[in-house]
C-alpha positions as CSV (number, residue, x, y, z in Angstrom):
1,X,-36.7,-7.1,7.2
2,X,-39.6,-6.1,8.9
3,X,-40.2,-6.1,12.8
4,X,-44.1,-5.1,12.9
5,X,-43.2,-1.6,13.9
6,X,-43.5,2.1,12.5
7,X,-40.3,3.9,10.1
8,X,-39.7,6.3,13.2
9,X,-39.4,3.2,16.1
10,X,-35.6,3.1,17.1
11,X,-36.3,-0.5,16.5
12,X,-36.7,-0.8,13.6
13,X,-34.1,-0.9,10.4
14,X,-32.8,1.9,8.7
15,X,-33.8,2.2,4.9
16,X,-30.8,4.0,3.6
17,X,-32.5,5.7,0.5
18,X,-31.3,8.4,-1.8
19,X,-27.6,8.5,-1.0
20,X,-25.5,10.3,-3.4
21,X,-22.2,9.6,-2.1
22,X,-20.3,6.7,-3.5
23,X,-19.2,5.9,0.2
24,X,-22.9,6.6,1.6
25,X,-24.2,4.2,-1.1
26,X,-21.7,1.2,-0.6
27,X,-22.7,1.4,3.2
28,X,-26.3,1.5,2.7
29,X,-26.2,-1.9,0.3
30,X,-24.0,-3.7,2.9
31,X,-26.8,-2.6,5.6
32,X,-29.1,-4.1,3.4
33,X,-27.5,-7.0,2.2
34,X,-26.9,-8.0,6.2
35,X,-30.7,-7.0,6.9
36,X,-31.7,-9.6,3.8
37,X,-29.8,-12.5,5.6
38,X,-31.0,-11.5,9.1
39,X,-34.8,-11.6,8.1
40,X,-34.6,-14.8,6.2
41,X,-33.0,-15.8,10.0
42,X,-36.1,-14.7,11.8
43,X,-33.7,-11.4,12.9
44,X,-36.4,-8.8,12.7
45,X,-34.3,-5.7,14.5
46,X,-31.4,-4.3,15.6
47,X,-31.8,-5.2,19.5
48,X,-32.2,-8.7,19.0
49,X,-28.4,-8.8,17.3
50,X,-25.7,-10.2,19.1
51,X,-21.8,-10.8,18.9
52,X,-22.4,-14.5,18.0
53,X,-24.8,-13.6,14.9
54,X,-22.7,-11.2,13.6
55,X,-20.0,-14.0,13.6
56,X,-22.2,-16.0,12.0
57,X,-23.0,-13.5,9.2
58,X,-19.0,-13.4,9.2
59,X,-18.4,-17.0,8.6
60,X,-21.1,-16.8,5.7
61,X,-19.3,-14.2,3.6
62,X,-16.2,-15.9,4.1
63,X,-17.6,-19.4,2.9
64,X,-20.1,-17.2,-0.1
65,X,-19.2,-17.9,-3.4
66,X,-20.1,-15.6,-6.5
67,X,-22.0,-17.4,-9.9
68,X,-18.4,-17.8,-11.2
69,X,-17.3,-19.9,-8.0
70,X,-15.1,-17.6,-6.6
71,X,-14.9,-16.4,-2.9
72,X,-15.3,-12.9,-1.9
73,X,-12.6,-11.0,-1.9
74,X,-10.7,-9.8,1.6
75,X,-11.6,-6.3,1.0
76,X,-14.9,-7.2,0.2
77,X,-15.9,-8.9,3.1
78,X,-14.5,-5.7,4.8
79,X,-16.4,-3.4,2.9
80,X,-19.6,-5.3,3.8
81,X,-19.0,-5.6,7.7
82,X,-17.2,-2.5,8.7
83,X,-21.1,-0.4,7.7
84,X,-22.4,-2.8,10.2
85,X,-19.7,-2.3,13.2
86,X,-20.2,1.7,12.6
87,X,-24.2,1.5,12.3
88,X,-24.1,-0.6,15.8
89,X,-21.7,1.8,17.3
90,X,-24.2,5.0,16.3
91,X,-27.1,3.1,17.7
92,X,-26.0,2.2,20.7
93,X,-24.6,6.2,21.7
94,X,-28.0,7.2,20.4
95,X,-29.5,4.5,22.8
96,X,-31.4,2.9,20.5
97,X,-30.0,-0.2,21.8
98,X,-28.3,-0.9,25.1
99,X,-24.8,-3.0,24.4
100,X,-23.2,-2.8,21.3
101,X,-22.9,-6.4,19.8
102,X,-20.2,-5.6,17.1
103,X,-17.7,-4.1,19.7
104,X,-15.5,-7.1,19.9
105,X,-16.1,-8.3,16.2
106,X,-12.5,-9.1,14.6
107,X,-12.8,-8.1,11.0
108,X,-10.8,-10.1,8.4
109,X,-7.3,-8.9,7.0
110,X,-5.9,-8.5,4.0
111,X,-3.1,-11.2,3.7
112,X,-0.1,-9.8,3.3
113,X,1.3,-10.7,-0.4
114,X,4.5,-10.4,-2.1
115,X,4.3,-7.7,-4.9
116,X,3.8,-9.2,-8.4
117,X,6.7,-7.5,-9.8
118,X,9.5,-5.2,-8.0
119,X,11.2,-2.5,-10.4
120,X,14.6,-3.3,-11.1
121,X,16.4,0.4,-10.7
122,X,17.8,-0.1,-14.9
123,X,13.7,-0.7,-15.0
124,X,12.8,2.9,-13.4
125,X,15.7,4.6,-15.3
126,X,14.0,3.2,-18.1
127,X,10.5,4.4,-17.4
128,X,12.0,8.0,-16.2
129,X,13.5,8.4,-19.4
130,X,10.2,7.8,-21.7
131,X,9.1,11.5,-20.7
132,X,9.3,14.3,-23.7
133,X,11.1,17.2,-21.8
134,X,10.4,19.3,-25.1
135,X,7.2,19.4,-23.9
136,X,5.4,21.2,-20.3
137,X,3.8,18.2,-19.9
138,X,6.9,15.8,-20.2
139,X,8.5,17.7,-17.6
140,X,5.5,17.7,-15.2
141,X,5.5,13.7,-15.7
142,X,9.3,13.6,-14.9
143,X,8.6,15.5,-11.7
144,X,5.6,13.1,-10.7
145,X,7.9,10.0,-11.3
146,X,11.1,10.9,-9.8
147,X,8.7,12.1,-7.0
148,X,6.7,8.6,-6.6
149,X,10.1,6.7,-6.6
150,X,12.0,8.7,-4.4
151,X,9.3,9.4,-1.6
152,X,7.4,6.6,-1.8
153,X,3.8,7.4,-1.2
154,X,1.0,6.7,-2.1
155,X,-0.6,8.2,-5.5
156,X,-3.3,9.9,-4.1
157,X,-1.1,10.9,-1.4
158,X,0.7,12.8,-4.4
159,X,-2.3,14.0,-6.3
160,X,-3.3,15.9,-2.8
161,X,0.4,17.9,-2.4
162,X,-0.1,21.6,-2.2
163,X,2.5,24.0,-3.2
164,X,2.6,24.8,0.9
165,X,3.5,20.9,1.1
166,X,6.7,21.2,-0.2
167,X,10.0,22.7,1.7
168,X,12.4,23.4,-0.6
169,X,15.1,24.3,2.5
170,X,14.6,21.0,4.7
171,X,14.0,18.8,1.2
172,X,10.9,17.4,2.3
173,X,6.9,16.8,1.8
174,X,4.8,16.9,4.3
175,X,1.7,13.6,3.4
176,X,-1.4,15.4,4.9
177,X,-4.5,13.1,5.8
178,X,-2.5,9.9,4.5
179,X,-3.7,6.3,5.2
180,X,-5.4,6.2,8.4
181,X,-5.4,9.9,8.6
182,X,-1.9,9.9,9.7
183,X,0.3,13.1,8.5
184,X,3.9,12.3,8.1
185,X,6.6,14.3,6.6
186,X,8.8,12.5,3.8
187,X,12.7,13.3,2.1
188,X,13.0,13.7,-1.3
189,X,16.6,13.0,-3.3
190,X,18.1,15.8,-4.6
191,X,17.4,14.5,-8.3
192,X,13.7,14.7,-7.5
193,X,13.7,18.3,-5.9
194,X,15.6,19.4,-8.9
195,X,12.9,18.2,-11.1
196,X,9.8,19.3,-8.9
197,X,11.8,22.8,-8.9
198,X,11.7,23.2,-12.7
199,X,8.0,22.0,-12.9
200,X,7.0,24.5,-9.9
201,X,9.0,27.7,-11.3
202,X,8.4,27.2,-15.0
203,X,5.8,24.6,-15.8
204,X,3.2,24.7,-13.0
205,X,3.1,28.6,-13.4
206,X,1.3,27.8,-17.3
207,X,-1.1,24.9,-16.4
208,X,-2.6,26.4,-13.3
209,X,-5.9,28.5,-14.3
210,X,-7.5,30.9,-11.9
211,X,-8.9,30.2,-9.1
212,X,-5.4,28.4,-8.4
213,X,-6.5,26.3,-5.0
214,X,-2.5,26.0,-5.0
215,X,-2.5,21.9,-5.8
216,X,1.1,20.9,-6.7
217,X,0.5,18.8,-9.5
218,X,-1.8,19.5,-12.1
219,X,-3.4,17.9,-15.3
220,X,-3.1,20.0,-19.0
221,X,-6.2,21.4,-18.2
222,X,-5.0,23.4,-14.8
223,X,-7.3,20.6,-12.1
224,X,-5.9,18.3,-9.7
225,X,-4.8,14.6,-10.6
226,X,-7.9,12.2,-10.0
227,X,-6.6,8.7,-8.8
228,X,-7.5,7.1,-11.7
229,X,-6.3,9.6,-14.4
230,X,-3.0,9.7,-12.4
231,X,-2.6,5.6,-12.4
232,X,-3.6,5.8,-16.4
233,X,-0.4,8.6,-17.0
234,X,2.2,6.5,-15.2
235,X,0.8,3.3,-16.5
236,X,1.4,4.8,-20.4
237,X,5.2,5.1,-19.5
238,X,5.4,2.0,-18.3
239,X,3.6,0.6,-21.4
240,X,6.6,3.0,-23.7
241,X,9.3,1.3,-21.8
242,X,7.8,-2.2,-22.2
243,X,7.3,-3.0,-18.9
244,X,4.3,-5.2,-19.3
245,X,3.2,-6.1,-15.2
246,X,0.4,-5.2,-13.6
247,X,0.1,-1.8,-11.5
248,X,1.5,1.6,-12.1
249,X,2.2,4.3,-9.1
250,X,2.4,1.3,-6.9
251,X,5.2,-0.2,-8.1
252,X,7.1,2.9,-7.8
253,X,6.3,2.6,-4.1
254,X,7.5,-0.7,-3.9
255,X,10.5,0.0,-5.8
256,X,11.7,2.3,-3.3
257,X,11.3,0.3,-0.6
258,X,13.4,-2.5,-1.9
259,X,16.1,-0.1,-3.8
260,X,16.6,1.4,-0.1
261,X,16.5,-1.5,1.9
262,X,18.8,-3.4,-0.3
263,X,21.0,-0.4,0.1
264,X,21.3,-1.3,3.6
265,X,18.1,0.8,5.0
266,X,16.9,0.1,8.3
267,X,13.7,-1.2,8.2
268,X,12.1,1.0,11.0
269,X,13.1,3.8,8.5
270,X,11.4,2.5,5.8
271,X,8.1,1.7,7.9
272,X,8.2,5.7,8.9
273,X,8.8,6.9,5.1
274,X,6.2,4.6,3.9
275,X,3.5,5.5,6.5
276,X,3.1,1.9,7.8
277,X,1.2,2.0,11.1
278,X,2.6,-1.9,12.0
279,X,6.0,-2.7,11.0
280,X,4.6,-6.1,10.0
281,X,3.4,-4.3,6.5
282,X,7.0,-2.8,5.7
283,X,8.6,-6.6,6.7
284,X,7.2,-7.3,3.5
285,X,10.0,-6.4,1.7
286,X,12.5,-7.9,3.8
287,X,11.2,-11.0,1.7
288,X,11.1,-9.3,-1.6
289,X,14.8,-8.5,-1.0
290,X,16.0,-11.7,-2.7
291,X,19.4,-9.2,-4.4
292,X,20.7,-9.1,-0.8
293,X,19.3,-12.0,0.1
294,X,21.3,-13.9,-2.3
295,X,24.7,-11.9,-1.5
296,X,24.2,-13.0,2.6
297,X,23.6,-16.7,1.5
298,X,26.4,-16.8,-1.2
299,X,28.8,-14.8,1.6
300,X,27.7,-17.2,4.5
301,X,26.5,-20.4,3.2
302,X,28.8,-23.7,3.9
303,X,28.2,-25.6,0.6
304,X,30.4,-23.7,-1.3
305,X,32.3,-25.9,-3.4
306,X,32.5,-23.4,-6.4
307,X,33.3,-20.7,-5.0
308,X,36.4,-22.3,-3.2
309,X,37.5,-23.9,-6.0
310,X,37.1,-20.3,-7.6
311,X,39.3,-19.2,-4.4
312,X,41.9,-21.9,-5.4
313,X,42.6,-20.9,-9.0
314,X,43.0,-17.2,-8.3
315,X,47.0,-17.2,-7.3
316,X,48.1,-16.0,-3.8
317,X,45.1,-14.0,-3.1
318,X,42.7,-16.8,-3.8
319,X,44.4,-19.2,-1.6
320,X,44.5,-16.7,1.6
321,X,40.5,-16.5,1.0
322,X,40.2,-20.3,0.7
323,X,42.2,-20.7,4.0
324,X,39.8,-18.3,5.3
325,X,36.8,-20.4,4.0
326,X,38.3,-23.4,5.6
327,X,38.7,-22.3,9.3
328,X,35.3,-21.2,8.6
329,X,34.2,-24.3,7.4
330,X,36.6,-26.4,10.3
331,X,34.5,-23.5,13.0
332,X,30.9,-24.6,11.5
333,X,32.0,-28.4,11.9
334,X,32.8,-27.4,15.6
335,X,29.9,-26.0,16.6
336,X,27.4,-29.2,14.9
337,X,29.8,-31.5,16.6
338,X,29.9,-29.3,19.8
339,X,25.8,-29.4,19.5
340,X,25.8,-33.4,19.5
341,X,27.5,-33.8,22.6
């Protein structure tokens, strides 16, 4: 895009060059992407951008399609419009331009989606068991999983713990810098703190090389777990166990949200150990709750014709607990009857 003016006018675009960030670089092709489809509009700078043309620019990422036909992807479109909403922001303090037109755009969110595939806890045993405890580095793995599945977070919320992180006397982490920059401070079981206490007195002391920036987790080769090398180790015990679904330190997470729910967790709890900002993220696994689900409907449901026939074949007992389903039953007709009139 190209207003007519010189590289240094205020005016004119910024040609994001040379970056060697990963972060920097992503941002500087969104810039340009947007400043492709604003030229070809006749858009030749940043003053003469408004709310309603960045909505615009909006509704053609969302109706884009790639060579294979498919749409971009929620987190795509975010990628590509959140550079814009911070360049606007920066131009307008610098007073480059007067109003910032990207101060009331809504950006899209993710849906929220079930998980694929929720650990069943004869599933996690499973995996937690595939770990070579003759070995340093089966114990160090032991200590990772029963760490993922009984806090909860996040995997490079794990692969940042220091040794400082972890209070042996309160049985707690404290997440530094999680999602959002939030800090939070997390439980962990008494299984899991026995294992993180063997790795840290005897197995952390012979992978850590000098200088020892005091990480809690390390790789065999005394450096900190990358998000990727950490997603390939729990993925391989997964694999051993022959759990074939996608994910790996994830479903850990979600394991432990459902396990504890299940177990009669408040939810509000659950939002604070997981780090969720809005609650509406944790409700999630209300739905993915179908085990207690199922109990509530097969406890309160009224078409339960097996189960009181079951009631009426078990002696005594059984027929006190199909009286009990009948005044239920006679109360439920009640109330619909009492709701007609």
């Amino acid at each position: 895009m190209s207003c007519g003016k010189s590289a240094r006018c205020p005016h004119a675009w910024p040609r994001p060059t040379g970056h060697r960030e990963q972060g920097v670089v992503l941002k500087a092709k969104a810039l340009r992407r947007f400043i492709s489809w604003a030229d070809e509009r006749g858009i030749g700078s940043p003053v003469e951008v408004t709310l309603p043309i960045l909505e615009r620019y909006q509704r053609y990422l969302y109706h884009y399609r790639k060579a294979d036909g498919a749409p971009l992807a929620f987190t795509t479109q975010q990628l590509l419009l959140v550079p814009l909403r911070s360049f606007f922001k920066w131009a307008t303090r610098s007073r480059h331009i007067l109003t910032n037109p990207a101060s009331e755009l809504i950006l899209p969110r993710k849906p929220l989606r079930l998980p694929a595939h929720v650990l069943t806890i004869e599933e996690v045993e499973t995996v937690l068991n595939q770990t070579d405890l003759a070995h340093i580095s089966g114990v160090r793995d032991r200590a990772i999983l029963e760490t993922l599945y009984s806090t909860g977070v996040r995997r490079m919320e794990l692969a940042g713990f220091a040794v400082f992180d972890w209070d042996r006397a309160r049985g707690a982490l404290t997440v530094r810098q999680g999602k959002g920059g939030r800090d939070r401070v997390v439980p962990i079981g008494d299984r899991a703190a026995a294992w993180l206490m063997k790795y840290a007195d005897e197995v952390r002391p012979q992978l850590a090389r000098e200088p020892d920036e005091g990480t809690l987790f390390l790789t065999d080769y005394g450096e900190p777990f990358g998000k990727n090398r950490l997603g390939d180790l729990v993925r391989r015990y997964l694999d051993h166990a022959g759990i074939a679904v996608p994910g790996s330190c994830h479903l850990f997470r979600h394991a432990c949200a459902t396990h504890m729910l299940e177990n009669g967790a408040d939810i509000r709890f659950i939002q604070v150990l997981l780090g969720h900002a809005d609650i509406a993220s944790t409700q999630i696994y209300t739905q993915v709750s179908i085990v207690k689900l199922k109990e509530i409907h097969a406890a309160t449901h009224p078409a339960r014709l097996k189960r009181r026939q079951a009631a009426n074949g078990a002696g005594d007992g059984g027929k006190d607990q199909a009286d009990a389903l009948d005044a239920h039953s006679a109360l439920l007709d009640a109330l619909a009857a009492e709701a007609e009139d």
